[in-house]
C-alpha positions in Angstrom: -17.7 30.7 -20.7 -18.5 30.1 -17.1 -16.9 31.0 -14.0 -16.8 27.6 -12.9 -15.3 26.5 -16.2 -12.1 28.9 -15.8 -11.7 28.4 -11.9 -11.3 24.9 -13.0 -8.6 25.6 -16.2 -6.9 28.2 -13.8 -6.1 25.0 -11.2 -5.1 22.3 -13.7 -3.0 25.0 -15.1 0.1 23.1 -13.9 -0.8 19.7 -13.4 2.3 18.9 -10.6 1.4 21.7 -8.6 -2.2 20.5 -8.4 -1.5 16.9 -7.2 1.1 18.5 -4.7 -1.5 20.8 -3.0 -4.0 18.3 -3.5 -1.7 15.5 -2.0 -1.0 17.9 1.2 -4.6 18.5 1.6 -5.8 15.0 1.5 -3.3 14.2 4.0 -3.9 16.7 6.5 -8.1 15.7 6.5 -7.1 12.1 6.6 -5.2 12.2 10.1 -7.9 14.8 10.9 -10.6 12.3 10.4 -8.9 9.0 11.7 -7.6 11.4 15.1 -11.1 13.2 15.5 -12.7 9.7 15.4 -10.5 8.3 17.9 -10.9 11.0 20.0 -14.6 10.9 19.8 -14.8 6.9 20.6 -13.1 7.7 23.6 -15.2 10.5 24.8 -18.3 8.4 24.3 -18.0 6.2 26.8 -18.1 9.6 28.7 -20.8 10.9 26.7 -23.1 7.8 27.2 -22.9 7.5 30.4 -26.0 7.7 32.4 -26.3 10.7 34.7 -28.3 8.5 37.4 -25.7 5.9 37.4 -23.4 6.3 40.1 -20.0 3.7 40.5 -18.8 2.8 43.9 -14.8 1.4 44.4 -12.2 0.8 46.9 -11.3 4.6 48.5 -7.5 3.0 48.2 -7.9 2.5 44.4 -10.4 0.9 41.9 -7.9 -2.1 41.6 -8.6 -3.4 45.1 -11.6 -5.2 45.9 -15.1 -5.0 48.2 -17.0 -7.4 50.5 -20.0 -8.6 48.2 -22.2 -7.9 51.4 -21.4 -4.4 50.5 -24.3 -4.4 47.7 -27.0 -5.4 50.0 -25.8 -2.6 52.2 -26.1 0.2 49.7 -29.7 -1.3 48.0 -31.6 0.0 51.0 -30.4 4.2 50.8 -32.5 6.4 49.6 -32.5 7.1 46.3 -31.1 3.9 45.3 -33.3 2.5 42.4 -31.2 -0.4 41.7 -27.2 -2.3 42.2 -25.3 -4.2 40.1 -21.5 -5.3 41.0 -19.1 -6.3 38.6 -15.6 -7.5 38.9 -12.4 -7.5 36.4 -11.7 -10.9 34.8 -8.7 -10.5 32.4 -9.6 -12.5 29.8 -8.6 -13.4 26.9 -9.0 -15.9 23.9 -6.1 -18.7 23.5 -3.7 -16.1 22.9 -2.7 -13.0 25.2 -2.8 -10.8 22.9 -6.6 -11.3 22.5 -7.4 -9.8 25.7 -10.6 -8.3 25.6 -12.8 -6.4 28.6 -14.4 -9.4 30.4 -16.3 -9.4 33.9 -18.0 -11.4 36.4 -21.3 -10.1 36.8 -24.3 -10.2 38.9 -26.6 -11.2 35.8 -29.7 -10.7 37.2 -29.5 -7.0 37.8 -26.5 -6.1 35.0 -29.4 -5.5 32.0 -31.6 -3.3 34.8 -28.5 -1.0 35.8 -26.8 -0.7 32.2 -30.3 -0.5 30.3 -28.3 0.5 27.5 -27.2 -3.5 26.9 -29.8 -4.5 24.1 -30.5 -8.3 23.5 -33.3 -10.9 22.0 -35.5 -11.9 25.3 -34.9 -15.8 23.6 -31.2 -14.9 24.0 -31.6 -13.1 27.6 -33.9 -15.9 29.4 -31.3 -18.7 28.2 -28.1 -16.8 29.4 -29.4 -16.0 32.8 -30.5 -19.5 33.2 -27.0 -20.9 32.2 -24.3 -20.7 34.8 -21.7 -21.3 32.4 -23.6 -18.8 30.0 -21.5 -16.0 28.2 -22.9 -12.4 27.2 -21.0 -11.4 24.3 -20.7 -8.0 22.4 -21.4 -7.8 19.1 -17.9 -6.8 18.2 -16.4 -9.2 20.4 -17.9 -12.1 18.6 -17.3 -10.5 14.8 -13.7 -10.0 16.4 -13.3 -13.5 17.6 -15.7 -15.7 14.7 -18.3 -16.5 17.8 -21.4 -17.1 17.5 -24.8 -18.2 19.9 -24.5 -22.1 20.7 -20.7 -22.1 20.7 -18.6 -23.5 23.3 -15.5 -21.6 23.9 -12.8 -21.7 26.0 -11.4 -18.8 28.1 -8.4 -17.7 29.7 -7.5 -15.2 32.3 -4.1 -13.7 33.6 -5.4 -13.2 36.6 -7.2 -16.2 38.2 -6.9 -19.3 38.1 -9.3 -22.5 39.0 -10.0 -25.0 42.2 -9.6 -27.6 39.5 -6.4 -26.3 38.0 -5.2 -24.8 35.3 -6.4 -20.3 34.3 -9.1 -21.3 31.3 -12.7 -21.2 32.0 -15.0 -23.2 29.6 -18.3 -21.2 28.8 -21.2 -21.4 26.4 -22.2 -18.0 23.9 -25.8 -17.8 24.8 -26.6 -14.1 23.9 -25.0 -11.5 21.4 -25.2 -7.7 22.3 -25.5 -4.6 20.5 -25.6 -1.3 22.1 -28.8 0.9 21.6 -26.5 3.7 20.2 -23.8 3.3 17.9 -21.2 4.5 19.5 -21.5 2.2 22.0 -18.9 -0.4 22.5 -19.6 -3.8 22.6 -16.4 -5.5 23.0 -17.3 -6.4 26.3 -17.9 -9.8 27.7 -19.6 -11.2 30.6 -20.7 -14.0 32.6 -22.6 -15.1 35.5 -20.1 -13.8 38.6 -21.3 -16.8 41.1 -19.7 -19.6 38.6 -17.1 -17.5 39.4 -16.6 -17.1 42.4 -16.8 -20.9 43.6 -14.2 -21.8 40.9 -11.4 -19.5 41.7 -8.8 -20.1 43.7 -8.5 -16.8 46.2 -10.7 -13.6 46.6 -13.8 -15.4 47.1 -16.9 -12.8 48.6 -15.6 -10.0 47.3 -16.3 -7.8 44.4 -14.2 -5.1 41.8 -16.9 -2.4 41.9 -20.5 -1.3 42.5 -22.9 0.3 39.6 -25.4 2.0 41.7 -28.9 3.2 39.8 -30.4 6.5 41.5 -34.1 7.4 41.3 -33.3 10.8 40.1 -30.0 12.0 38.9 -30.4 15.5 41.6 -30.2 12.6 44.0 -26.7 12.0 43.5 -24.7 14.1 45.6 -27.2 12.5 48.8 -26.9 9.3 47.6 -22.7 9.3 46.9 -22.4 11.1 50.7 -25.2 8.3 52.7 -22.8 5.6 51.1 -19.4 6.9 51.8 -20.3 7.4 54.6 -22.0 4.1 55.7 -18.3 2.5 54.9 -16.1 5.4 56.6 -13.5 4.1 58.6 -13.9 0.5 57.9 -11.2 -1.9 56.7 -12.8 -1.2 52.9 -14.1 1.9 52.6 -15.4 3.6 49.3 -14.8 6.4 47.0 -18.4 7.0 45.1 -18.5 8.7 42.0 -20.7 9.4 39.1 -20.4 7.3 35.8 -18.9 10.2 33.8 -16.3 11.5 36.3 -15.4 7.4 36.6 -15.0 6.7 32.7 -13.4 10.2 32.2 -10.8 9.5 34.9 -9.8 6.0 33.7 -9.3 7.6 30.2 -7.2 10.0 31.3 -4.9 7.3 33.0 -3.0 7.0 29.7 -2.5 10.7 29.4 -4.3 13.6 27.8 -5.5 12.3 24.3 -7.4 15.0 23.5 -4.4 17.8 23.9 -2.1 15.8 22.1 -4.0 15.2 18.9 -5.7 18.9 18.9 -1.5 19.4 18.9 -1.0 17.1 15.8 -4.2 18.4 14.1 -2.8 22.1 14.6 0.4 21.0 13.2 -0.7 19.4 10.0 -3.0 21.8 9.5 -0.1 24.6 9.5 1.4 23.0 7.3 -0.8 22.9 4.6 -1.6 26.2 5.3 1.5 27.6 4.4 1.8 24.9 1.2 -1.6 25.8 -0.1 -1.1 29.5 1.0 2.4 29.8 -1.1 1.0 27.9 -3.9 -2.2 30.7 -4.7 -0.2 33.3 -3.9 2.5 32.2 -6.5 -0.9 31.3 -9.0 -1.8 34.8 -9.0 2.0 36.2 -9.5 2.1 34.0 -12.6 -1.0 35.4 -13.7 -0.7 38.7 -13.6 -0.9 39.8 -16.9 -4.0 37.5 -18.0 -5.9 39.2 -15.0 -5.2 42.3 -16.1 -6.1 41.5 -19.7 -9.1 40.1 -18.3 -10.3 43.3 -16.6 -9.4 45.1 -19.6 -12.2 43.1 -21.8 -14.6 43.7 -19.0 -14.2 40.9 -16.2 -15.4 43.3 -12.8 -13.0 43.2 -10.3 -15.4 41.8 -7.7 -16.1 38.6 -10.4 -12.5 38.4 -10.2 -11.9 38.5 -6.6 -14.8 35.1 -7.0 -13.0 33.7 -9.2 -9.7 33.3 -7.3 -11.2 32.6 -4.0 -13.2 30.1 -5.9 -9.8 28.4 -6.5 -8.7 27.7 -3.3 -12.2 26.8 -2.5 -12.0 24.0 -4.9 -8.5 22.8 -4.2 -9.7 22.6 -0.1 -12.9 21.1 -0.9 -11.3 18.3 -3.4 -8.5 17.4 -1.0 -10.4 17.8 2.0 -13.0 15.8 0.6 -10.8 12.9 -1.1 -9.3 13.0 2.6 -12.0 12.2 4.6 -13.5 9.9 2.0 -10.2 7.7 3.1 -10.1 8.7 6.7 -13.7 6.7 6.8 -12.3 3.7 5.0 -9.3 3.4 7.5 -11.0 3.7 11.1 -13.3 1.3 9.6 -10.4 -1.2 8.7 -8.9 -0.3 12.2 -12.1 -1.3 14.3 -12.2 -4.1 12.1 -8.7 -5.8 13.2 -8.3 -4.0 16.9 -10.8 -5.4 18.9 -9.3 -3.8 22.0 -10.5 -0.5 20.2 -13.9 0.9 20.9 -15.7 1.6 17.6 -14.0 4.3 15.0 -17.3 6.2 13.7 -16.8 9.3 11.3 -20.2 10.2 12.0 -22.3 13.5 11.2 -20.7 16.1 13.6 -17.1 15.3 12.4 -17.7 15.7 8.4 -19.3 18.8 9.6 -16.4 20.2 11.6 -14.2 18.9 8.6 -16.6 20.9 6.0 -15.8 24.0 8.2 -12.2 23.6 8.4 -12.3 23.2 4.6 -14.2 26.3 4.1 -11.7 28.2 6.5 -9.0 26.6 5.2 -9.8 27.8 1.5 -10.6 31.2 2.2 -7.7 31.7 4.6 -5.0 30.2 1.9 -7.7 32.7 -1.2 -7.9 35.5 0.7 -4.5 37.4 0.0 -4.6 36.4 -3.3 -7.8 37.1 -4.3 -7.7 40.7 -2.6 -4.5 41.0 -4.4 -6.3 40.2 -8.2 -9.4 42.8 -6.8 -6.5 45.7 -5.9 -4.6 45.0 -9.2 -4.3 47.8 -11.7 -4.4 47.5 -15.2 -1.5 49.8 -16.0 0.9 48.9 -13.8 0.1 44.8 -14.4 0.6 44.9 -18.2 3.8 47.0 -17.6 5.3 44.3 -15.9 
């Protein structure tokens, strides 16, 4: 009779108590995987940033605009390999609810700065040759059923047109994908001077400046030699690199990151002390069998296995099962929230969840099974 074979008897012992623990473990690993991959779609437009990509914005705030002559300013510095200015739309598609992250953009130089932007050269050449051309994301155009020849119309809740009325007609000429996964493409854009000639105020002037460097240990020269080019001017800048920018609009709607680690924690607790109270109580039932079971020759170390090996399984199965769900969900959830970036449960997470599965069993085992190794034969059958 193996091991493996008894661990297994031992758990389905009692049936409800199983499908409790099991229940509370699959839950905990479920919020852990949906939360972790929300936290980690957040942090990747961090993480993907470019190091030599710097982002120049109004020194008052990153709402208020710049003089477009401000680009052709900066393009000269040294260290400057390359500009591209871009400028906050608002769109959104016949409803308001379907908002989605839309900019005016100077389309010759947006592929050069954000290299990262992959599309078919058929695609590219007939969107930059189309003023009314549209550069969609691949998940914006799943999200919205677009696809390349459609005409579409547009609306922002910001602007409005010369020739009345706040929707913009455009054609789909090209549909993006990101050269890494995690990379959102929910993003939308279009040529910035079709733009700027239809709309009714703010003409000239620009939301911010993406700013190439030659070599990321120029950035520090190159943030100070443009700062201070536009110091004490009616519109001066505040230059920063892409990271600190993305990371800093993130944290606008609070710290994410502290309160799930807080949520995690908590579920986590919880099942420890479930799963925890559940061995122990196992093993209190059991006494008597373990020490028959030492008395026909079962070593105390095999033993000591054996129990650990429980709690093991039980982690393992609802951990497992957990995650197993947590991957259908954020895949429903990018699915059906477009204004999400993608929900990956990618490599690192399953193995942080493996770990914690591991620690939890053996945390929850460990009393237990020391308990069974200590327990003497005597004293157990007296009971």
């Amino acid at each position: 009779m193996g091991d493996l074979y008894l661990i297994f008897k031992n758990i389905t012992r009692k049936k409800l108590r199983l499908t409790l623990t099991l229940f509370a473990t699959f839950i905990a690993f479920m919020i852990y995987g949906v939360m972790t991959s929300f936290q980690s779609a957040l942090d990747a437009g961090v993480e993907l940033s470019a190091d030599d990509r710097l982002v120049v914005v109004n020194k008052i705030n990153f709402t208020q605009p710049l003089p477009i002559a401000y680009v052709n300013r900066i393009k000269p510095i040294e260290g400057v390999a390359g500009t591209s200015h871009l400028s906050w739309f608002g769109g959104y598609y016949q409803e308001p609810q379907n908002f989605m992250p839309m900019f005016a953009v100077e389309q010759d130089t947006l592929l050069e700065v954000y290299n990262e932007i992959v599309i078919p050269e058929e695609q590219k050449q007939a969107w930059l040759q189309n003023r009314q051309g549209l550069l969609v994301g691949e998940k914006a155009a799943q999200n919205f059923g677009w696809k390349v020849g459609d005409r579409v119309p547009v609306s922002s809740n910001i602007y409005s047109r010369k020739s009345g009325g706040q929707t913009w007609d455009f054609d789909i000429e090209a549909i993006y994908k990101g050269s890494d996964p995690k990379f959102d493409t929910s993003g939308v854009y279009f040529h910035f001077k079709y733009f700027d000639e239809a709309r009714t105020f703010g003409q000239n002037t620009i939301g911010f400046i993406a700013v190439r460097t030659t070599d990321s240990k120029l950035n520090e020269q190159v943030i100070a030699a443009i700062d201070d080019q536009f110091a004490n001017s009616p519109f001066e800048t505040e230059t920063v690199p892409e990271k600190a920018f993305n990371k800093a609009f993130i944290e606008q709607i609070g710290n994410i990151g502290l309160i799930i680690t807080f949520v995690v924690l908590a579920a986590f607790f919880i099942i420890l002390v479930i799963v925890g109270n559940s061995m122990a109580l196992a093993i209190r039932e059991r006494t008597n069998e373990i020490a028959v079971m030492k008395t026909l020759g079962f070593k105390s170390g095999r033993i000591f296995i054996m129990v650990l090996g429980e709690s093991l399984l039980i982690s393992f199965m609802g951990g497992g099962l957990g995650l197993l769900i947590a991957s259908g969900l954020t895949a429903g959830i990018s699915e059906n929230i477009p204004q999400l970036p993608p929900l990956i449960i990618d490599q690192p997470i399953v193995l942080e969840s493996i770990g914690f599965m591991l620690l939890l069993g053996l945390v929850t085992g460990i009393i237990p099974a020391i308990s069974a190794l200590r327990l003497n034969i005597v004293t157990a059958l007296s009971r």
